[in-house]
N, C-alpha and C positions, 0 to 999 in steps of 0.2 A: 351659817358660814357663807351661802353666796351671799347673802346680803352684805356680810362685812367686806365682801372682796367689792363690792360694786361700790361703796361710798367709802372705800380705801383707794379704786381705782380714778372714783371720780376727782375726787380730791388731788389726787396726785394730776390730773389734768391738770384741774383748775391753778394748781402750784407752778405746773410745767410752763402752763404759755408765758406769765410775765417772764418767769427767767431766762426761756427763749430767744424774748421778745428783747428783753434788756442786755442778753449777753453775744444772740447771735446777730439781732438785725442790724445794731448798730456796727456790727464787724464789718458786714457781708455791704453794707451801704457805705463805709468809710474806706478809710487807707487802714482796713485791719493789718493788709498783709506785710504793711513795712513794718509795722508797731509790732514788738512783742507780747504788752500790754493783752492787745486784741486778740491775737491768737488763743493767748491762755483764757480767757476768758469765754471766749464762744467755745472750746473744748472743754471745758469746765461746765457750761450750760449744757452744751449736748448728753453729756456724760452725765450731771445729776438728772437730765429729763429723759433718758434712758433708764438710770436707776428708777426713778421712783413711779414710771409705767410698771416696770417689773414687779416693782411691790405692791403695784396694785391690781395688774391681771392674774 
């Protein structure tokens, strides 16, 4: 059982950072805040890479 938790949690890293990478850096670097677009987006990253820590610790 902890082994599944640890390459459930790994995994869910290694899933986390592109999507981080692709939805928040580009917000946080651009004119996210006038775009709608970018808001929902980097919220949306945040929020799946919140969940799927969660399913993995």
């Amino acid at each position: 059982m902890r082994h599944r938790r640890a390459i459930l949690g790994s995994l869910g890293f290694l899933l986390v950072g592109p999507v981080l990478e692709m939805g928040v850096g580009p917000y946080l670097l651009s004119d996210g805040f006038s775009r709608g677009d970018g808001a929902l987006d980097g919220a949306l990253a945040v929020v799946a890479g919140i969940a799927l820590i969660a399913l993995g610790a």
